[in-house]
C-alpha positions in Angstrom: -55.5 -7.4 73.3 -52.0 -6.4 72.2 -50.5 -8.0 74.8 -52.2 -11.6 73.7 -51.2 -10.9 70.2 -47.4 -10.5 71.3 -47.5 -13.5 73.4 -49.3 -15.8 70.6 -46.5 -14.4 68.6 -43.8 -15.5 70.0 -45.1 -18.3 71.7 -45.9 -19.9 67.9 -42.8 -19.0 67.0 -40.9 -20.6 69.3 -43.1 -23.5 68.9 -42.5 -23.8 64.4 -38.7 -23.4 65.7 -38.7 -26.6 68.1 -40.6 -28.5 65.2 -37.9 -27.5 62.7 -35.4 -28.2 65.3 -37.0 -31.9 65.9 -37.4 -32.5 62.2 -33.6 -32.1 61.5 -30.4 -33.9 62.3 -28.2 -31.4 63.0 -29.2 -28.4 65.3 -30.8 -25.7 63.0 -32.8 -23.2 64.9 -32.5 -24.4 68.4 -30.9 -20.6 69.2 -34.3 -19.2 67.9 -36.0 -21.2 70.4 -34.3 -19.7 73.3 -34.3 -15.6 71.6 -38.1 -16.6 71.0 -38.5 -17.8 74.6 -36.7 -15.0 75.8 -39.1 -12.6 74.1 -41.8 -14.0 75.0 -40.6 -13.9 78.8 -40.5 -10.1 78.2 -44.0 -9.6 76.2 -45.0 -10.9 79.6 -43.9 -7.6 81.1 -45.4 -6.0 78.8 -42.2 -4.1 77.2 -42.4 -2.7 73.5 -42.4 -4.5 70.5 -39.4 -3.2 69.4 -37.4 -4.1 72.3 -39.1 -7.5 72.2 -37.2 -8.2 69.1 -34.0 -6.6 70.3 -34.0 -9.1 73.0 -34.7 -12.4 70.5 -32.1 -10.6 68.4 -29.9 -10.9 71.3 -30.2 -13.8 72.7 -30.4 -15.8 69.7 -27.0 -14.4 69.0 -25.6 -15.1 72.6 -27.2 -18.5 72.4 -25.2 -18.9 69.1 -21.9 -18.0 70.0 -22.0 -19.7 73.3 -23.0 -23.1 72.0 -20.8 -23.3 69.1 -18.2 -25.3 70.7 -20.6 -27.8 71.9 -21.7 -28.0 68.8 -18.3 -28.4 66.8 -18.3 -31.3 69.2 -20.8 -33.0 69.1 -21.2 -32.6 65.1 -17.8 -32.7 63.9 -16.8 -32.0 60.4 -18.1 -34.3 58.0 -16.2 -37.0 56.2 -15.8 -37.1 52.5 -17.4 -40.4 50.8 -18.0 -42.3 47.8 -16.2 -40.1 45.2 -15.2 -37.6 47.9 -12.8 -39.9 49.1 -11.0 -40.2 45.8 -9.6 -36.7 45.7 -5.7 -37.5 46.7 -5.4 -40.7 46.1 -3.4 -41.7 42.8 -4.4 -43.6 39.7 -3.0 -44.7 36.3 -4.1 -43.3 32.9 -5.6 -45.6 30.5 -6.4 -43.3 27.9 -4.7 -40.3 26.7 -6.0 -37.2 28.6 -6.5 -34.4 26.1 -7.6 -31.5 27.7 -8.6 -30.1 24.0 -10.3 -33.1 22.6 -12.1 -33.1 26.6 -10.9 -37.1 26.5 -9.0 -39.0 28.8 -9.6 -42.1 31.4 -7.8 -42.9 34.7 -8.5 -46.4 36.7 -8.5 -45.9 40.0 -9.7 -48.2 42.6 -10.9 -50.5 39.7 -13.0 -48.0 38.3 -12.4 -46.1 35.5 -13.7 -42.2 35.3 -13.7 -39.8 33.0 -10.5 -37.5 33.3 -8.9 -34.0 32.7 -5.7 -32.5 33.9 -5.5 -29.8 36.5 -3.5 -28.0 35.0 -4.6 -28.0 31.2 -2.0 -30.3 30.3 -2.1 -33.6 27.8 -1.1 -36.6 29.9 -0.2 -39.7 28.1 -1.6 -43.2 29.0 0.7 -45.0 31.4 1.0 -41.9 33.6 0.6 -42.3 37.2 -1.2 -39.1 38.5 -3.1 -37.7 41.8 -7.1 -36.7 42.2 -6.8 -32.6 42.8 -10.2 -32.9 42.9 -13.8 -34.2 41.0 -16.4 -31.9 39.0 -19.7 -33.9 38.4 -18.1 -37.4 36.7 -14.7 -35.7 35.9 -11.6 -36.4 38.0 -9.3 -33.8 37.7 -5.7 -35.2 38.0 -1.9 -34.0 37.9 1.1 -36.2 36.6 3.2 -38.0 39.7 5.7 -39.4 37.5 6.3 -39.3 33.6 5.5 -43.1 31.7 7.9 -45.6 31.7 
């Protein structure tokens, strides 16, 4: 009977790992699949319990490591969008940024956001300055050049 159990245990666990793995995007727990498998391959020769786990341990770890690369290629790093894509680009302030008052506006891309300076700095309107980068609705911005 404790044989069955082992193999019902890994068997369903390999199986909730390849329906996690189908219900995602990206590849999750697809290395869980093959330590489970492997397990399960040696709770067929009966072996321990403890060595059962050693061995999905393992081999989820080996599978890990040796599919990284693939991975890497196959999902490569993600690019930044909407607002992501704002962080160094420049922009000109419209309203005084007052890093005391917390006011300030900068139009970029024909929008206008809220703004603050990096560096805890007021920064008069006319300023052209850079995105160092956005907190919730605030850009957070650094002079390029003083107003004209």
């Amino acid at each position: 009977m404790h044989l069955d159990l082992t193999l019902t245990f890994w068997g369903t666990l390999a199986a909730v790992f390849v329906i996690v793995e189908l219900m995602t995007a990206a590849l999750v727990s697809i290395w869980f699949v093959v330590g489970a498998v492997a397990a399960f391959i040696a709770a067929c020769f009966d072996t321990r319990l403890l060595f059962q786990c050693y061995i999905f341990i393992g081999v989820s770890a080996v599978a890990f490591v040796l599919t990284r690369p693939f991975v890497r290629r196959v999902h490569p790093p993600v690019t930044p969008t909407n607002s992501d894509m704002l962080v160094g680009q420049s922009g000109l302030v419209t309203a005084d940024i007052d890093p005391t008052q917390s006011t300030g506006r900068v139009k970029i891309q024909n929008l206008s956001w809220q703004a603050n300076s990096s560096d805890g700095s007021a920064i008069p309107a006319g300023t052209t300055v850079t995105v160092d980068r956005i907190s919730g609705v605030t850009l957070y911005v650094s002079r390029l050049n003083t107003p004209t």
